[in-house]
Backbone as CSV, one residue per row, in Angstrom:
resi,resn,N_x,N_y,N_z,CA_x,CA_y,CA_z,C_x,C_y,C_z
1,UNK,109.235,32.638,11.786,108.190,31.833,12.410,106.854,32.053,11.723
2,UNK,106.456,33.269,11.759,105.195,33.562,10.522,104.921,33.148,9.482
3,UNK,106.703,33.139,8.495,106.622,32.148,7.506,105.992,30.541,7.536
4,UNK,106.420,30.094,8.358,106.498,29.041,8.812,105.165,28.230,9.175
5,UNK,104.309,28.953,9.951,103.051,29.274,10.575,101.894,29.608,9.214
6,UNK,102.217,30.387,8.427,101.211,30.500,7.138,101.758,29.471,6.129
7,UNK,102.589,28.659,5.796,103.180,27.714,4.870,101.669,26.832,3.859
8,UNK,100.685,27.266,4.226,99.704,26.468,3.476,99.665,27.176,2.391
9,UNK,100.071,28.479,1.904,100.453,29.014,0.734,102.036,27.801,-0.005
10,UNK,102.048,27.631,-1.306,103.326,26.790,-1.686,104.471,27.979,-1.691
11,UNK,104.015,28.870,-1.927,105.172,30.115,-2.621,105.822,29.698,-1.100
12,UNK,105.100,29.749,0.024,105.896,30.546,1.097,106.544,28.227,1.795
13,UNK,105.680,27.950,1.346,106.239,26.631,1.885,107.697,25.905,1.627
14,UNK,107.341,26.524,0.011,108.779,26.613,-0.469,110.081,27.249,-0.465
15,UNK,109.652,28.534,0.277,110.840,29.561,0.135,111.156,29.655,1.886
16,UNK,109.860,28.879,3.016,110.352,29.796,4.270,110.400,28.602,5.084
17,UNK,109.927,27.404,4.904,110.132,26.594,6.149,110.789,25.337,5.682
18,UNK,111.974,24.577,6.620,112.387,23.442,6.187,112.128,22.342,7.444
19,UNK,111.323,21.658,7.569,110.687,20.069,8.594,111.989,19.712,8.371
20,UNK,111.982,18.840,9.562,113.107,18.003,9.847,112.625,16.651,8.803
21,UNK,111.473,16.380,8.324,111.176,15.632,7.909,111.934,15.649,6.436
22,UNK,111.762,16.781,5.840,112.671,16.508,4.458,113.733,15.457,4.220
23,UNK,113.925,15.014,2.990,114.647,13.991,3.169,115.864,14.887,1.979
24,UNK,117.337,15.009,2.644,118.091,15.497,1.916,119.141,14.139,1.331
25,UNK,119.059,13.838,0.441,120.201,12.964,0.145,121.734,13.765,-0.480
26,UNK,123.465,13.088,0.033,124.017,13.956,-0.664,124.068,13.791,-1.367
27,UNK,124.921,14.491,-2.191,125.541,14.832,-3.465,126.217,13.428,-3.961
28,UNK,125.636,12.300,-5.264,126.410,11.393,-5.056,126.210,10.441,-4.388
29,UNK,124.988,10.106,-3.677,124.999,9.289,-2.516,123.730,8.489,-2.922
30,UNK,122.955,8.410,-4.024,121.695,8.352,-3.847,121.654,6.772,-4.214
31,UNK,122.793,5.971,-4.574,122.763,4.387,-4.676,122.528,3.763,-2.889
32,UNK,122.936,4.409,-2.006,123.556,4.567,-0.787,121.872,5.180,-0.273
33,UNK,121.102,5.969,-0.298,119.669,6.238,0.280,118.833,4.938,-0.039
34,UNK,119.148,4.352,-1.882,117.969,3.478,-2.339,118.622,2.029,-2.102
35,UNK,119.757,1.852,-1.252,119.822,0.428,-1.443,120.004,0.255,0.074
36,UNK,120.142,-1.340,0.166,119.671,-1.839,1.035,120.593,-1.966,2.730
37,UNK,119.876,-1.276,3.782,120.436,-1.273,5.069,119.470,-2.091,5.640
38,UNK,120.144,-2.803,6.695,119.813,-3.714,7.936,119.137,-2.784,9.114
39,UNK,117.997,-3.132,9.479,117.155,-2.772,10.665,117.374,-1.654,10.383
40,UNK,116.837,-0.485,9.153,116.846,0.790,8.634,114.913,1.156,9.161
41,UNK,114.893,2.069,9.554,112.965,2.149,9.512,112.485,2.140,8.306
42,UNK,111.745,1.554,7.817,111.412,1.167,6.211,110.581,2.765,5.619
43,UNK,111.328,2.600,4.390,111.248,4.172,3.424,109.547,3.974,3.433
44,UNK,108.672,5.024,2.933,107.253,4.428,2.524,107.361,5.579,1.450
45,UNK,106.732,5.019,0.371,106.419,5.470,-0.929,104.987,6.028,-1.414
46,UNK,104.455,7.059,-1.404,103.224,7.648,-1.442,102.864,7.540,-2.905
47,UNK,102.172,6.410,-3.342,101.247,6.227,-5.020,100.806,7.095,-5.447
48,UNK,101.503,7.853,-6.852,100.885,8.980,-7.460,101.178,10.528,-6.486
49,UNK,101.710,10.181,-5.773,102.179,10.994,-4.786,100.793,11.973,-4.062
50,UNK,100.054,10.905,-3.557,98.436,11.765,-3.046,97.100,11.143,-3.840
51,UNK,96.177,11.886,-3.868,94.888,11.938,-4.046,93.803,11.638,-3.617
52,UNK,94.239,10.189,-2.565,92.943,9.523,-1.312,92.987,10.563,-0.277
53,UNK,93.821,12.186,-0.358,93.943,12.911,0.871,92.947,13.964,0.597
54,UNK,91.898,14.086,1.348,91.188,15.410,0.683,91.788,16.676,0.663
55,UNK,91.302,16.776,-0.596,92.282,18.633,-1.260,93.477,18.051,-1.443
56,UNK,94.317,17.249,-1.472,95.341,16.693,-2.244,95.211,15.980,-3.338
57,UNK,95.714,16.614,-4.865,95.374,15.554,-5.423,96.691,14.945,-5.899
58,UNK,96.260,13.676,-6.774,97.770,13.118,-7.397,98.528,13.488,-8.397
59,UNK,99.792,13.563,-8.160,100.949,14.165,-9.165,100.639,15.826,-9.435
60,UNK,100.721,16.700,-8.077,100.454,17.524,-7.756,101.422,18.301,-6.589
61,UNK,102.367,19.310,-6.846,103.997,19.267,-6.181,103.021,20.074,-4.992
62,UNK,101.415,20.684,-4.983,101.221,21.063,-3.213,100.553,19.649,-2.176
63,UNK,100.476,18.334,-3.047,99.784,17.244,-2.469,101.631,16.590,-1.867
64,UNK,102.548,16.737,-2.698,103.844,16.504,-2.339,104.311,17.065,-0.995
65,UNK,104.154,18.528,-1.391,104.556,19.421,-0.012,104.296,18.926,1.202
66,UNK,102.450,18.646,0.923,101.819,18.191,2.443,102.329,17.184,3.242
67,UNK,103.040,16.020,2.234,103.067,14.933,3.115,104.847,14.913,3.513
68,UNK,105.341,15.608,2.826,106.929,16.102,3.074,106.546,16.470,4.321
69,UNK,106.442,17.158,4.849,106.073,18.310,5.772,105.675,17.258,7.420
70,UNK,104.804,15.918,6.604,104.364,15.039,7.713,105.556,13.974,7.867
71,UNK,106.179,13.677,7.423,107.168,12.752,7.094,108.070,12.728,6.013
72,UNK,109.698,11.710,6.438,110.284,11.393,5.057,109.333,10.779,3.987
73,UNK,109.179,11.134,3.222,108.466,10.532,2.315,109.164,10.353,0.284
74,UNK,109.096,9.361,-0.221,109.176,9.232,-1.707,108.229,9.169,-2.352
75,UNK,108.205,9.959,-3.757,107.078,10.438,-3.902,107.211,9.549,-5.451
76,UNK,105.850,8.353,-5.619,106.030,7.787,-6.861,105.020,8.368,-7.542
77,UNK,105.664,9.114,-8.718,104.943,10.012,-9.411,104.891,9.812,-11.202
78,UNK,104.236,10.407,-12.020,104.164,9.640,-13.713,104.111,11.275,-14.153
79,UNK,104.718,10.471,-15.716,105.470,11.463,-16.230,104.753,11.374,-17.887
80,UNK,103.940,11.981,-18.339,103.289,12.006,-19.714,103.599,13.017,-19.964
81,UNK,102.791,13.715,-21.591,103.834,14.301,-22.788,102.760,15.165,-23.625
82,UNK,102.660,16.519,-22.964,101.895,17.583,-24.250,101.726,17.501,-25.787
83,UNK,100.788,17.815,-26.173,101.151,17.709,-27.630,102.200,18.926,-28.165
84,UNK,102.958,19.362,-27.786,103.688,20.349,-27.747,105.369,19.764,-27.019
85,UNK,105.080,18.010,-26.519,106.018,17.694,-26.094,106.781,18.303,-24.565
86,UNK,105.958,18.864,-23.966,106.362,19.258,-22.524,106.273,17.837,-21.917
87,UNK,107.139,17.987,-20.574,106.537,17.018,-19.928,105.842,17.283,-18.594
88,UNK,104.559,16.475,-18.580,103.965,16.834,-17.300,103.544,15.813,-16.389
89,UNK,103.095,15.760,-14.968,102.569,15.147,-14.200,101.287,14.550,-14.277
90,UNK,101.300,13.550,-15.106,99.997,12.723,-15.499,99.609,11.841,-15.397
91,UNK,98.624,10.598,-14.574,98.715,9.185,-14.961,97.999,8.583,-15.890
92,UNK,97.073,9.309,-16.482,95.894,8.986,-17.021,96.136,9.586,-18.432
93,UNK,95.956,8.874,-19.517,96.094,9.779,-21.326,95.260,10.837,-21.654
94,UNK,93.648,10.875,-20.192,92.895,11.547,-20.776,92.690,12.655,-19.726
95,UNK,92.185,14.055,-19.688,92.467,14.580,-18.534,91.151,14.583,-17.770
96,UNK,90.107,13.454,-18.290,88.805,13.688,-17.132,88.561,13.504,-15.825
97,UNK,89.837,12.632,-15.695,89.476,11.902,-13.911,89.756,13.155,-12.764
98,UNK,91.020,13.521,-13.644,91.546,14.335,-12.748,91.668,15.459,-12.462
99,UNK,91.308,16.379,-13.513,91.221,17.950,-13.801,89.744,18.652,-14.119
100,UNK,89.600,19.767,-14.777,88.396,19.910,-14.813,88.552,19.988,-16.814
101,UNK,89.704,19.653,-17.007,89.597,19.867,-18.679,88.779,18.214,-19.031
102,UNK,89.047,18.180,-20.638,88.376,16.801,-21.115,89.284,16.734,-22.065
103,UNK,89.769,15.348,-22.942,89.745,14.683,-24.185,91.296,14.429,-23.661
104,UNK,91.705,14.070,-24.517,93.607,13.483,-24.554,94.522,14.376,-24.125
105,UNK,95.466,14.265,-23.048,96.509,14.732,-23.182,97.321,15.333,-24.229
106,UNK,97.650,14.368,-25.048,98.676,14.510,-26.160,98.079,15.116,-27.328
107,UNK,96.689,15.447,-27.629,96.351,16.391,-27.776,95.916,17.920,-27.787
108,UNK,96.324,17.941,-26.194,96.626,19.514,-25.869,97.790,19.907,-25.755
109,UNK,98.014,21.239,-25.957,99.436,21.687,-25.940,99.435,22.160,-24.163
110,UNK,100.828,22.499,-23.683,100.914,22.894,-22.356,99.991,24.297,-21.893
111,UNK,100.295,24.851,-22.952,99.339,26.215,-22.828,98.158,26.085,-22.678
112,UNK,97.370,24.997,-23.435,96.146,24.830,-22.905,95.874,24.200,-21.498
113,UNK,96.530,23.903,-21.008,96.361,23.192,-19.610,96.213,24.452,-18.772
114,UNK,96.369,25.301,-18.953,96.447,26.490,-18.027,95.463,26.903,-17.323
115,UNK,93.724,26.586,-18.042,92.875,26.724,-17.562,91.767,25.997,-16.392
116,UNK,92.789,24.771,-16.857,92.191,23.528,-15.923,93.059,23.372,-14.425
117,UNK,91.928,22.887,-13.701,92.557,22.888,-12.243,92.700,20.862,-12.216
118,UNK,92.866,21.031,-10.917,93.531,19.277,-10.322,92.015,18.780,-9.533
119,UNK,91.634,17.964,-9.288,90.318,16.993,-8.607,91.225,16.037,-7.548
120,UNK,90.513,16.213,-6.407,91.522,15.077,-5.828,90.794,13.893,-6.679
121,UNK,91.133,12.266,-5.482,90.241,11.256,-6.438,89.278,11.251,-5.602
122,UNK,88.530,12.703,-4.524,87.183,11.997,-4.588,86.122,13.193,-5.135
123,UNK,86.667,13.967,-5.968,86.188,14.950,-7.592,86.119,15.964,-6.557
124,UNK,86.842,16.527,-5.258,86.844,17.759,-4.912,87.636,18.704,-5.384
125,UNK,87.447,19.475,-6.094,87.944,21.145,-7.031,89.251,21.332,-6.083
126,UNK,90.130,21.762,-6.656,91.326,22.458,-5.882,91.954,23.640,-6.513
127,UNK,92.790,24.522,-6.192,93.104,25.725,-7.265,94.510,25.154,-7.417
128,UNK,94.702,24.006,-7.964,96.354,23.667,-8.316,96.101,22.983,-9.575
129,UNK,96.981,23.533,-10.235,97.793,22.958,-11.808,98.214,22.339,-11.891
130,UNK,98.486,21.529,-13.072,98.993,20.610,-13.736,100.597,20.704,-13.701
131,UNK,101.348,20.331,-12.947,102.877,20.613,-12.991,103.713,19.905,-13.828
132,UNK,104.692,21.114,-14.370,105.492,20.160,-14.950,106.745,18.924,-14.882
133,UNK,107.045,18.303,-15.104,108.574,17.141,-14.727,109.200,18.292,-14.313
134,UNK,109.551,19.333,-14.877,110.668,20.214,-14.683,110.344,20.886,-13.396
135,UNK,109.330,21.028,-12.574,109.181,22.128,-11.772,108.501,21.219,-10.462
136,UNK,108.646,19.983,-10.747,108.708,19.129,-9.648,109.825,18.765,-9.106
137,UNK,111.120,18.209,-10.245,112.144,18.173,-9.762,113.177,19.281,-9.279
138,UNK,112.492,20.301,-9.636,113.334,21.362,-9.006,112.832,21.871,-7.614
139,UNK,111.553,21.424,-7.740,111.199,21.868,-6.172,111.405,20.649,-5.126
140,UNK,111.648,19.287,-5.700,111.742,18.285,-4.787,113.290,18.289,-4.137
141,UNK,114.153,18.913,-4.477,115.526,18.411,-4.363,115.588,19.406,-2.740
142,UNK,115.958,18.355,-2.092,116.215,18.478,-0.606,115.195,18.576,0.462
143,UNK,114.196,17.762,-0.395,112.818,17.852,0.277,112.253,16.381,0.368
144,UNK,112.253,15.762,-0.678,111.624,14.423,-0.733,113.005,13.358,-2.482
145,UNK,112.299,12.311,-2.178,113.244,11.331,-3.213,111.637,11.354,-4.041
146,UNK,112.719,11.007,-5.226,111.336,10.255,-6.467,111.271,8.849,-6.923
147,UNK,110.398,8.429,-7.343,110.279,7.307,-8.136,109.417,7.926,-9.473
148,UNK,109.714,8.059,-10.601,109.688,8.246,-11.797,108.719,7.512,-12.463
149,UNK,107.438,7.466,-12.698,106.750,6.559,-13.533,106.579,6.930,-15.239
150,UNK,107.196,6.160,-15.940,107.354,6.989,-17.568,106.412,6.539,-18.189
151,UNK,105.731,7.009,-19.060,104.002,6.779,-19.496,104.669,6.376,-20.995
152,UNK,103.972,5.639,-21.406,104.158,5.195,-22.727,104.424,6.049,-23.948
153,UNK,103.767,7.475,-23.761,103.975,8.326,-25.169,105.187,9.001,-24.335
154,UNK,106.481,9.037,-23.234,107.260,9.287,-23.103,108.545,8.675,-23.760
155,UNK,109.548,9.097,-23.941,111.043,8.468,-24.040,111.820,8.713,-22.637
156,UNK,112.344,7.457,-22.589,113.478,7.612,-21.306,114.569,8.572,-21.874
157,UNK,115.002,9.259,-22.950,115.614,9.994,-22.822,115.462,11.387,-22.756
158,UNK,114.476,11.681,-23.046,113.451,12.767,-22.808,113.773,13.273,-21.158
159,UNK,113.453,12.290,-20.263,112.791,12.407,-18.808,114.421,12.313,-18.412
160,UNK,115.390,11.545,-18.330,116.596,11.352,-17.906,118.053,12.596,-18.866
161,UNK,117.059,13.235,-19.918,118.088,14.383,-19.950,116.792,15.579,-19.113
162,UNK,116.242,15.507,-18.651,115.614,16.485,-17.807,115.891,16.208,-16.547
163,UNK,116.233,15.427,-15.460,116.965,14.749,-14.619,118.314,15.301,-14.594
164,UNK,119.202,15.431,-15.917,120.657,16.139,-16.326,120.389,17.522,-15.860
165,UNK,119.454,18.026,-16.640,119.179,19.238,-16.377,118.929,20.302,-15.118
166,UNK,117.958,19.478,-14.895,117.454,20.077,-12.738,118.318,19.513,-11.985
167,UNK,119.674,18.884,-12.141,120.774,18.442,-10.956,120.005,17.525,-10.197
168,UNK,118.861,16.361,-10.558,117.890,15.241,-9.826,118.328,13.792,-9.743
169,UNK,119.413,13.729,-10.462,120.367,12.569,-10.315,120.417,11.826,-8.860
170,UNK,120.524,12.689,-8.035,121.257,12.271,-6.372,119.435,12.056,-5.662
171,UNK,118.224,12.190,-6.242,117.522,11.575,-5.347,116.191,11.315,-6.136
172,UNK,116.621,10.851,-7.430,115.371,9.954,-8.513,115.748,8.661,-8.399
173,UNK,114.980,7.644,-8.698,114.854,6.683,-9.324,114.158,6.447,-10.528
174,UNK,114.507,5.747,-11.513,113.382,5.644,-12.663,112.608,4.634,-12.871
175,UNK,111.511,4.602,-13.174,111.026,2.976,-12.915,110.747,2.297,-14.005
176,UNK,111.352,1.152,-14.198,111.115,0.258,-15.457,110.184,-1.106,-15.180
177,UNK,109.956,-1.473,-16.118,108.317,-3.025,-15.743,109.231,-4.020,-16.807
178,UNK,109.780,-3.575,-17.783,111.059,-4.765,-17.817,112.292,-4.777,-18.199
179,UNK,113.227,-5.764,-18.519,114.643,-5.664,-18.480,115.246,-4.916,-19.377
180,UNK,114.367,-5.167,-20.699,115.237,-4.247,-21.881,115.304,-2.973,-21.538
181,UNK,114.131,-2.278,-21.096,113.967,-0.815,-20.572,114.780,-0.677,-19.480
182,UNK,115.423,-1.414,-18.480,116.072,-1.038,-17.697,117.454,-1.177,-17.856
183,UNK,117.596,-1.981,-18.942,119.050,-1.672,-20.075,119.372,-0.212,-20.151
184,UNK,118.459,0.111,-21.420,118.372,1.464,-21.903,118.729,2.269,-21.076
185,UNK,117.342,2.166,-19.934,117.539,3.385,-18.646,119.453,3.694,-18.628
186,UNK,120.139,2.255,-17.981,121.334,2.093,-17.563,122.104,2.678,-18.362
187,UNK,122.445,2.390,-19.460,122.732,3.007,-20.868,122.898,4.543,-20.795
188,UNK,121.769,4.871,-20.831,121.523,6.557,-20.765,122.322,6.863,-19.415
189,UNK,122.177,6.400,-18.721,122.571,7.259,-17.596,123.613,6.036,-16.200
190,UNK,124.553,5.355,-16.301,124.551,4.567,-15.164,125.125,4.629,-14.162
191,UNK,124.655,6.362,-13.710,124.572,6.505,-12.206,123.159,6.829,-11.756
192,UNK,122.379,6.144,-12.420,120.908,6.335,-12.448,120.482,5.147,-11.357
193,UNK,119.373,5.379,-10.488,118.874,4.096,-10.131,117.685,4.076,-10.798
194,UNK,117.524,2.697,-10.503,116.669,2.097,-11.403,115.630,1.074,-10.713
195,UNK,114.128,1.617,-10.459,113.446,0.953,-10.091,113.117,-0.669,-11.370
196,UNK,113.500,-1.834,-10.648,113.245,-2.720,-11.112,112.658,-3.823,-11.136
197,UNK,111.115,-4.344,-11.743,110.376,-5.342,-11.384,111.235,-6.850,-11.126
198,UNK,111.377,-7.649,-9.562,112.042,-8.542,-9.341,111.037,-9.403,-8.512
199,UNK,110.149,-10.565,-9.441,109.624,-11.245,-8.485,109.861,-12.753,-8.631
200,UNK,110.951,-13.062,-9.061,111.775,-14.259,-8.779,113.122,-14.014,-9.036
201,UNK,113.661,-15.208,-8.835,115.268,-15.541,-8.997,115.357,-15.305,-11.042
202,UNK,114.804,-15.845,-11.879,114.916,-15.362,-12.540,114.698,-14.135,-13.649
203,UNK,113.531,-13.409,-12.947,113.841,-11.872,-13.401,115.015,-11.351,-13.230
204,UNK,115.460,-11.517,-12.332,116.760,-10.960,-11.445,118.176,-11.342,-12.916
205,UNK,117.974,-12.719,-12.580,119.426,-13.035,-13.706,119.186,-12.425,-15.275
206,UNK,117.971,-12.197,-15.706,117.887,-11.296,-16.989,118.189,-9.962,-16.919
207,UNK,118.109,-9.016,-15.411,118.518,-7.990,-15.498,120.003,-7.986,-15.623
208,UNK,120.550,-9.356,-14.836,121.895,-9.224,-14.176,122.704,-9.314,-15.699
209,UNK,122.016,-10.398,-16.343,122.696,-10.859,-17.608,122.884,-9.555,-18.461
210,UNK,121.862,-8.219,-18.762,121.700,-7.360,-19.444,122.757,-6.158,-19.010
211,UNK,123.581,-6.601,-17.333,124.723,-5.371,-17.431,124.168,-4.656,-16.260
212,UNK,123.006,-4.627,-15.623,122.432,-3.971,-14.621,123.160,-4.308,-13.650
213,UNK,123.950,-3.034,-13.085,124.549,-3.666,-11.385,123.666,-3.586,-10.229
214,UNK,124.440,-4.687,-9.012,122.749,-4.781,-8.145,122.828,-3.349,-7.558
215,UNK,123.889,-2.676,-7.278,123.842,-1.128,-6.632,123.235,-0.315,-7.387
216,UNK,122.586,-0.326,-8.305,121.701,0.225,-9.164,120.138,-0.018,-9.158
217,UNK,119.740,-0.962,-8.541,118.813,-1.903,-8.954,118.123,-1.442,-7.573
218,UNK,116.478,-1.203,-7.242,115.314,-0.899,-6.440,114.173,-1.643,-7.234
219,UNK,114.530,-3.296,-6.260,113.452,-4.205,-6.545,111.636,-4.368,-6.064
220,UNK,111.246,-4.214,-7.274,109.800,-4.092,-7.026,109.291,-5.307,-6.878
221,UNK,108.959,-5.764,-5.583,108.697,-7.409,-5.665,107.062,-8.132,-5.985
222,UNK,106.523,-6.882,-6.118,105.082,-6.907,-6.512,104.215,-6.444,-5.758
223,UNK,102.885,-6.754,-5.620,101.667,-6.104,-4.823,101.140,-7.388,-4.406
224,UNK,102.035,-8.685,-3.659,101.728,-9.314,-2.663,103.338,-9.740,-2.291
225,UNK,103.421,-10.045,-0.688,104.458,-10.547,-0.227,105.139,-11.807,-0.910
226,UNK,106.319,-11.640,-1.597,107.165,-12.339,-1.825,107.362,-13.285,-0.494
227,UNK,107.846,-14.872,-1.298,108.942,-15.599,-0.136,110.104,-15.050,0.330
228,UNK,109.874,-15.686,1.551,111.118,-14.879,2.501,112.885,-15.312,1.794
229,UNK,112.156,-15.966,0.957,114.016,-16.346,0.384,114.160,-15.355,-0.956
230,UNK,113.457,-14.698,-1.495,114.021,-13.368,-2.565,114.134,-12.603,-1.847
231,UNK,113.741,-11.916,-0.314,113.963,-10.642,-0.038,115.326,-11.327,0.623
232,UNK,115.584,-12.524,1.028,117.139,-12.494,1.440,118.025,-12.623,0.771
233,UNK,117.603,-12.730,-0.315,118.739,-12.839,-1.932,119.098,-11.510,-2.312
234,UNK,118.036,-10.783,-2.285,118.186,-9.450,-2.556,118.962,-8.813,-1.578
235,UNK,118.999,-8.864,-0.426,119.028,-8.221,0.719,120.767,-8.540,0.714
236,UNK,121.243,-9.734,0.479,122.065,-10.155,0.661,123.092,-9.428,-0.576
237,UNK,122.511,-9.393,-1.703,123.255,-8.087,-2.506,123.331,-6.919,-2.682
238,UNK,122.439,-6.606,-1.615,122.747,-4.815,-1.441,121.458,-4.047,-2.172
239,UNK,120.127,-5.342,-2.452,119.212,-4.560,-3.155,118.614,-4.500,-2.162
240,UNK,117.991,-2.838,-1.813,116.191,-3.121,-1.002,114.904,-3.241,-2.121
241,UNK,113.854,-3.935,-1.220,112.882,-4.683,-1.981,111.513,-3.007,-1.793
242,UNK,110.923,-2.832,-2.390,109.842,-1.941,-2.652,108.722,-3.508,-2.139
243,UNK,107.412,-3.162,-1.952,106.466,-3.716,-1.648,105.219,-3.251,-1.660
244,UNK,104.592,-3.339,-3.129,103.074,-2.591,-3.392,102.073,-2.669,-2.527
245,UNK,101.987,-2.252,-1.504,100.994,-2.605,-0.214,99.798,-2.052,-1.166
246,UNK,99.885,-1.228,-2.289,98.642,-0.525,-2.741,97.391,-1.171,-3.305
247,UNK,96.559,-1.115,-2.969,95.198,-2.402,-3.616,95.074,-3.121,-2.517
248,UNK,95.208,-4.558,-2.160,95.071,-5.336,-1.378,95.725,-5.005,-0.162
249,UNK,96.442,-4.683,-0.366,97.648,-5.086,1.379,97.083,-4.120,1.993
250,UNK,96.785,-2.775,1.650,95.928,-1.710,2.062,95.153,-1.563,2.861
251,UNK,94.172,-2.343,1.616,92.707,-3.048,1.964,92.758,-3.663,3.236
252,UNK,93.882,-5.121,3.385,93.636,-5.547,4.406,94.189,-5.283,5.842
253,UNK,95.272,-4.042,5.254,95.116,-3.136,6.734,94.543,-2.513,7.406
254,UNK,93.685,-1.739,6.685,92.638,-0.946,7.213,91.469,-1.946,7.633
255,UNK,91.523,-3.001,7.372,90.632,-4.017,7.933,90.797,-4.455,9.134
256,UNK,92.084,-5.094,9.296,92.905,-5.505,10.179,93.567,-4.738,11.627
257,UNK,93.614,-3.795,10.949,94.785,-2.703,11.569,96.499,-2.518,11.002
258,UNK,96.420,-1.224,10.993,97.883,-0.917,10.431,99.377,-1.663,11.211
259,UNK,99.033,-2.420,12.174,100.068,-2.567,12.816,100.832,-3.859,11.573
260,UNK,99.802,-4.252,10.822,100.122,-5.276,9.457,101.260,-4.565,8.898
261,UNK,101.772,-3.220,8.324,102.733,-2.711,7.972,103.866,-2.867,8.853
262,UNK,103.717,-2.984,9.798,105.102,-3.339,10.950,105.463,-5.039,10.317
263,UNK,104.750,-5.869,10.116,105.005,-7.111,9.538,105.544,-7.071,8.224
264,UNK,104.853,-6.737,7.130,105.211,-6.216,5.952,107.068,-5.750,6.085
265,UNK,107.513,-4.937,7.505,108.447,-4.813,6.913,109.446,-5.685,7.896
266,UNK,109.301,-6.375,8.886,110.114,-7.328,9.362,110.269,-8.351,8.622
267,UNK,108.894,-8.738,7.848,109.306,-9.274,6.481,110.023,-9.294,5.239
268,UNK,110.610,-8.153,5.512,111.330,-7.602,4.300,111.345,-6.775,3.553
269,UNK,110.101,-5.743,3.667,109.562,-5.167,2.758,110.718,-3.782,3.362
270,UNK,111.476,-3.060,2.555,112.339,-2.281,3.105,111.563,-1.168,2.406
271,UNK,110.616,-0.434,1.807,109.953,0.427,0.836,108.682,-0.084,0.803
272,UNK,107.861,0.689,1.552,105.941,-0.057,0.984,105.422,0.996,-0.312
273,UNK,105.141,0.646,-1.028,104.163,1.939,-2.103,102.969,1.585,-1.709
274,UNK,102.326,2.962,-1.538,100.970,2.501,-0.679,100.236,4.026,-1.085
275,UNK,99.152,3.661,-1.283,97.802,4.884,-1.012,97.473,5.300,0.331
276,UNK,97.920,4.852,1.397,97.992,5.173,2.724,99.068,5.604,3.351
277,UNK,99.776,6.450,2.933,101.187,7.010,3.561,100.985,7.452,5.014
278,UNK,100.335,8.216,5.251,100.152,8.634,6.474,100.277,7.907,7.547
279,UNK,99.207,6.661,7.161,98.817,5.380,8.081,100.171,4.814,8.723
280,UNK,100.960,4.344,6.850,102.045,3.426,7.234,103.158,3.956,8.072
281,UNK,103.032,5.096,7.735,104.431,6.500,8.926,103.994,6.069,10.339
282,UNK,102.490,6.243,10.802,102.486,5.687,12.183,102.546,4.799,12.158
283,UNK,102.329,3.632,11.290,102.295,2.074,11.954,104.090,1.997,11.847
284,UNK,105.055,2.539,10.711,106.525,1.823,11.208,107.434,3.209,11.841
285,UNK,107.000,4.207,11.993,107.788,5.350,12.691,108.768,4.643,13.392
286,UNK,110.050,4.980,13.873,110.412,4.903,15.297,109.945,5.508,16.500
């Protein structure tokens, strides 16, 4: 219980308490977590996994912890590349927004990151590091799902034999923006899911044409509500639809009131990615 009770340390968050909230997927099962169920309470996807939380910042495995801890949560997180070729938790090429270092990523080696701390995004100091792909997915497994964001100076095979490696197969997704890349992805790995941009009928038939099965496939339908006839196309093949509430839809919840996310997902939206995780947990909880 003490453990449990001091958990704002990570060492001990990690080693002494498990929330009912964790999300364990089995062994094998993870086409079956990311695809699509009827009147399921809709997944919500935390952008960058944090940083609008004060003292949380983004792509940061103690900003992860926190919201594990508050809810199931998936954590969409980006994946850039040391000059030394590590891979780390980055969205940005340069490290000013977010740390207290300066100049390019891919110009520092991992070792140099050592000295720099994390900023949430509203520039408050935190004593957390720069984590690596490797030590996120090993701490996420039986705690939270991923969504994978691969940064341009990455290779998908890079990130998906590190996936081989930490046993992260059963609760990643990888995310691709178009079809050829979500070839490849498939290719490399096709018990992989595969986050996939779907905002018509024919994105869809270029993935379909390229070999992508729909039990594979976590359609990103964009960052405004699709017609109600792709999320029933989708729905109807076993894909669930993701729904970028992040930017606008946000915006006009917090304007509105959150009860807009309860619409969002009677609409279809089976997955919101949103900068407001917290919010959207109370507005669609059961």
């Amino acid at each position: 219980m003490k453990n449990c009770i001091a958990a704002g340390l990570l060492v001990l968050s990690l080693a002494g308490c498990s929330p009912k909230t964790y999300t364990r997927v089995p062994a094998g099962k993870s086409a079956d977590f990311f695809g699509y169920h009827p009147n399921q309470t809709p997944k919500i996807s935390a952008h960058r996994g944090g940083g609008d939380l004060k003292g949380y910042p983004e792509n940061c495995i103690e900003s992860f912890a926190y919201l594990a801890k508050q809810m199931p949560v998936v954590i969409e997180c980006d994946i850039d590349l040391t000059k030394d070729s590590v891979l780390v938790m980055m969205h940005d090429q340069t490290l000013d927004r977010t740390t207290t270092g300066t100049g390019k990523l891919i110009e520092k080696t991992y070792a140099e990151l050592a000295p720099f701390r994390l900023e949430d995004n509203m520039g408050n100091l935190t004593p957390y590091k720069i984590p690596t792909l490797e030590q996120v997915l090993r701490w996420g497994k039986g705690k939270v799902t991923f969504t994978l964001d691969v940064k341009r100076n990455v290779s998908f095979d890079k990130v998906i034999d590190m996936v081989h490696r930490t046993g992260a197969g059963d609760y990643v997704a990888v995310i691709t923006y178009n079809a050829p890349d979500a070839a490849k992805v498939n290719k490399l790995d096709p018990n992989l899911m595969i986050s996939v941009t779907i905002r018509n009928r024919a994105e869809y038939d270029r993935l379909h044409d390229l070999g992508i099965p729909d039990n594979r496939m976590l359609a990103f339908v964009g960052v405004k509500e699709p017609d109600a006839d792709l999320y029933q196309f989708l729905h109807q093949k076993g894909i669930a639809c993701i729904l970028g509430t992040l930017g606008n839809l946000d915006k006009q919840a917090a304007a509105k009131g959150d009860q807009v996310y309860k619409q969002f997902a009677r609409n279809g939206a089976d997955v919101m990615s949103t900068d407001r995780p917290l919010e959207v947990w109370q507005a669609v909880r059961p």
